[in-house]
Structures are given as C-alpha cells and as structure tokens.
C-alpha positions in Angstrom: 0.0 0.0 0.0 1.7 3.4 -1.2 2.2 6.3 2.1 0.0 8.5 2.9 -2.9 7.5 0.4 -1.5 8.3 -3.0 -4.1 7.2 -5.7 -1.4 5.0 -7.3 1.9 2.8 -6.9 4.2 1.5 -8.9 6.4 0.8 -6.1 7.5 -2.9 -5.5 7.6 -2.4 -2.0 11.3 -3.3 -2.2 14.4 -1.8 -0.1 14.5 1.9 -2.5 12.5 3.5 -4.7 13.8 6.4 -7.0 12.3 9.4 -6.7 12.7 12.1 -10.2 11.7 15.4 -9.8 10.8 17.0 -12.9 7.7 19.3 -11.8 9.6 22.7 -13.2 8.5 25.1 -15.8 12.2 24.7 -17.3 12.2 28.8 -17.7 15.7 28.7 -18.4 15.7 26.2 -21.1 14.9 27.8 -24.5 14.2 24.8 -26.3 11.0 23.5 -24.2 10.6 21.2 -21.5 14.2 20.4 -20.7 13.0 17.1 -18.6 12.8 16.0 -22.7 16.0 17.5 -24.2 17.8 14.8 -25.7 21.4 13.1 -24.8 22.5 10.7 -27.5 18.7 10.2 -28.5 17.4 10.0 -25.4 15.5 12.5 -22.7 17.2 13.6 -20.3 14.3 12.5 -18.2 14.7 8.6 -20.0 18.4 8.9 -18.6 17.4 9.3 -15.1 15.1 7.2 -14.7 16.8 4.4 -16.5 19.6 5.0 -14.1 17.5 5.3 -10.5 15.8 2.2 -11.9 18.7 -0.2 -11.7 19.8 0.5 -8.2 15.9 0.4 -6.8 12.7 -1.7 -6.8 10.6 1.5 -9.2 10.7 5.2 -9.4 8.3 7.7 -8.9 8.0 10.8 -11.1 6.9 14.1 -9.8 5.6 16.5 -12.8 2.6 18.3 -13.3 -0.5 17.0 -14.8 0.1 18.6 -18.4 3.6 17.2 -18.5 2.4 13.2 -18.0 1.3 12.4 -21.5 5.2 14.0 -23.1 6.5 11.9 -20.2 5.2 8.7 -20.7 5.7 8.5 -24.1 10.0 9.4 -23.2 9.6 6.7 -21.0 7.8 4.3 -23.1 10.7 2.4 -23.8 12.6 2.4 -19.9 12.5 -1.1 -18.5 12.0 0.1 -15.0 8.3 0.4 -13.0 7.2 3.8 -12.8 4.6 5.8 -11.1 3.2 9.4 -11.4 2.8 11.8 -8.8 1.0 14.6 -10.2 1.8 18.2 -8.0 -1.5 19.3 -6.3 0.7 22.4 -5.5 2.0 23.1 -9.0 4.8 25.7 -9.5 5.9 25.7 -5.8 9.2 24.1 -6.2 11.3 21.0 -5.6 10.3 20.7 -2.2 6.5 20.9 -2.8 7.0 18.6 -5.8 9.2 16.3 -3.4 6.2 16.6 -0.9 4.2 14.9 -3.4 6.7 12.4 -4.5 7.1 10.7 -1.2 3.3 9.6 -0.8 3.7 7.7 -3.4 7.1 5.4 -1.8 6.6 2.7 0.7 10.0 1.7 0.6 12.5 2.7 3.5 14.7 4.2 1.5 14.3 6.9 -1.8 16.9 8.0 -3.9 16.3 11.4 -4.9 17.4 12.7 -8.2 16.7 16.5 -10.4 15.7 15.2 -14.2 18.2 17.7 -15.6 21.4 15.6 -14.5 22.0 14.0 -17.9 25.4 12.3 -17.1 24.2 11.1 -13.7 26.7 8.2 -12.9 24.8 4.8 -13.1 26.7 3.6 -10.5 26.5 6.4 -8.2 22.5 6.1 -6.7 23.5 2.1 -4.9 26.5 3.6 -3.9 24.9 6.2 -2.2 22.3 3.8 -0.7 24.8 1.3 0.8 26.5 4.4 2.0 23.3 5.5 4.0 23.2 1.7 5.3 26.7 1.3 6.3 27.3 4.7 7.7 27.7 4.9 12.1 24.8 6.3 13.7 22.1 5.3 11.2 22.2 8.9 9.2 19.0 10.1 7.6 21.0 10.9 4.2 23.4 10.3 2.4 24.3 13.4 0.5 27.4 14.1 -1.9 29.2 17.2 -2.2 30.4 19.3 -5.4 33.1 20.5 -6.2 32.7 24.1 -4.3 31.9 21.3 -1.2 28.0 22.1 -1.1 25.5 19.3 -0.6 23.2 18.2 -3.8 20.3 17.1 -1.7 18.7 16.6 -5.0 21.2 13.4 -5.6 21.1 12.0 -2.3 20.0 9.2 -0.7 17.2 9.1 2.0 16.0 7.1 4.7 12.4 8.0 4.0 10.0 8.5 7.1 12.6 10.9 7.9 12.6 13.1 4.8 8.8 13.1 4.7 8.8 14.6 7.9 11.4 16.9 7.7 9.9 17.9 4.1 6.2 18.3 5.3 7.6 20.3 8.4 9.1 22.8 6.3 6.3 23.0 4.1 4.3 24.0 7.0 6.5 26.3 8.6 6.0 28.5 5.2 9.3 27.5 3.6 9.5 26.5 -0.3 13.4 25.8 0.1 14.6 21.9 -0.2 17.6 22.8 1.7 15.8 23.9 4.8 14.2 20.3 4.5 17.7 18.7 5.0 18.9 20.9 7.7 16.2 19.2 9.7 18.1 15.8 8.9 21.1 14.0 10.3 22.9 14.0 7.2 26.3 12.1 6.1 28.1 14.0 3.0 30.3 12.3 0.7 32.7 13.1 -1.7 32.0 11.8 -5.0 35.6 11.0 -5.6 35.3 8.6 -2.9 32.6 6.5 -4.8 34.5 6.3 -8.1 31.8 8.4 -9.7 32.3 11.0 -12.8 32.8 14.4 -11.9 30.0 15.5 -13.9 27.8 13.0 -12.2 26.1 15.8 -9.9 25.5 18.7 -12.7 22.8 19.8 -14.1 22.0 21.9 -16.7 19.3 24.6 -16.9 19.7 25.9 -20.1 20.1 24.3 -23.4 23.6 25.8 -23.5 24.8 24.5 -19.9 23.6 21.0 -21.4 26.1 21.4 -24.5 28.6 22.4 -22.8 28.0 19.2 -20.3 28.1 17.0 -22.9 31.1 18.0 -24.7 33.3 17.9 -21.7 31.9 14.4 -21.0 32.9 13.6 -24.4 36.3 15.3 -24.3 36.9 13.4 -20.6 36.2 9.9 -22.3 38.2 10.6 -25.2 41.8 11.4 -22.8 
C-alpha cells in the first residue's frame, strides 16, 4: 500500500524506490521542457530514470499533470516500473513537488534525483544507498558534495519516514526551500571521488547551453 494514500503505486515495496523530480517550468531552457531535451537520443528524463531504476525496486515521477502524456511516451521504452505523482501544488518548487513524490514510496529508503542531471553516474545512486546503510549512527541521508563542497540534496540518498517529515515540516512552517528540509536531517556527505563516480555525475543543466557544454566535456573526458 503506497504512504500517505497516493491514488497510485508503482512501487515494489522493495528496499529503494527512485524518486525524479521533474515538476519545473524549465524557464531557463529555451528549447521547451528540458526534462525531454535529448542526450544521444534519449530524454534527459529517459536517462534518469533508467539509471534510478537499476539501483531500486521502481521510481516515482513528480511532474505536473500537463507534462504526463510527453513523459510517458520518453519513458515508453525504460524497462524500469514507474509511477506518477502529479503536483496538487503546481509551481511551488522541488520541495513541494518532493512533498508529493514521497506519498507515493513505501519503501524505506528513496533516492532522490533532479531530471536535468543528464550524465548522472549509473553507478552512483547504490552507492549512495549502501553508504546511507553502512554509515555509524544510522544517518538520515546520504548526500554528496560538489566541487565548491556544497550538498546536492537533490542526488542523495534518503531514509524515508525521515525526509517526509522533515519535508512536510518545512512546508508547514512556510518555507519552499529543499535545503531547509535537509537541515532538519542527520545528514552524512560524501565526496563523490570517494565513490568512483564522474565528476560531472552531480550537474545539471538549466539551459540548453549548460547542457552542450556538459556534454562535450563528458565527451572530451572519455576521449583522454
């Protein structure tokens, strides 16, 4: 049975579900919804799900209710369960959309992940969640750093009770900031270096521009 009475799951009830949140208006991105800009042929969105989807039991995507029919058809061909949670808070950020999200997870653990990280490292979401299991203390996250050594929270790793507390508490208290959300956890970071993972594994890109530029330097790393 999905938390908190969301209408429908596509969770396996399994040890992690993926959480993608992709809810944005993409502003920035001059070519349309960027969740759907392609890498190599595929949407960006395609990319992160595929991704999330090997290292948990399903994902759940967050979007708004006019964005489902583009997104299932980029995700028509993603071997990986997926549900929907449609914002009933639409344009209210991340942490509204992540709000949402977590009604739909019954699994202890989510792994949370922005749709606009196109090289996310495959690898780098079940690191993350044995990280969060083999850490001292029993953390609430996992959460890496970047390179200026600030947290991603939106490429972390959750213990989930916890960040649906500390998410629905900040709603309350008037805040629309994800990071005040994670203040309220006990959080482990972790350098990404650590883990073996690409060091474009935690950008994103908000324009069509960023995304180009992303991609090349991939390209240009893998060539060396």
């Amino acid at each position: 049975m999905a938390r908190r009475g969301h209408e429908e799951s596509g969770d396996r009830c399994g040890g992690a579900t993926g959480v993608v949140l992709a809810g944005g208006r993409s502003t920035r991105f001059e070519d349309g919804d960027k969740a759907l800009a392609t890498v190599d042929g595929t949407p960006m969105l395609a990319r992160v799900v595929a991704r999330l989807g090997a290292a948990t039991d399903g994902v759940v995507v967050n979007c708004r209710d006019d964005q489902r029919p583009a997104f299932e058809r980029a995700l028509a061909d993603v071997a990986v369960p997926v549900t929907f949670a449609i914002d009933d808070r639409p344009d209210e950020g991340p942490l509204a959309g992540l709000d949402t999200a977590l009604r739909a997870v019954s699994a202890p653990r989510a792994f949370v992940a922005a749709c606009d990280m196109p090289l996310l490292d495959p690898a780098l979401p079940d690191a993350l969640l044995v990280t969060l299991d083999a850490a001292a203390g029993s953390p609430d996250a996992a959460v890496p750093v970047d390179d200026a050594g600030f947290a991603t929270p939106t490429c972390a790793a959750y213990r989930t009770d916890a960040l649906a507390a500390a998410a629905s508490d900040a709603l309350a208290a008037g805040t629309l900031r994800l990071r005040d959300a994670l203040d309220a956890l006990d959080v482990r970071t972790v350098d990404p270096d650590e883990l073996g993972a690409s060091r474009h594994a935690l950008a994103d890109a908000n324009t069509r521009a960023e995304l180009d530029r992303l991609v090349a330097a991939a390209r240009t790393d893998d060539a060396e």
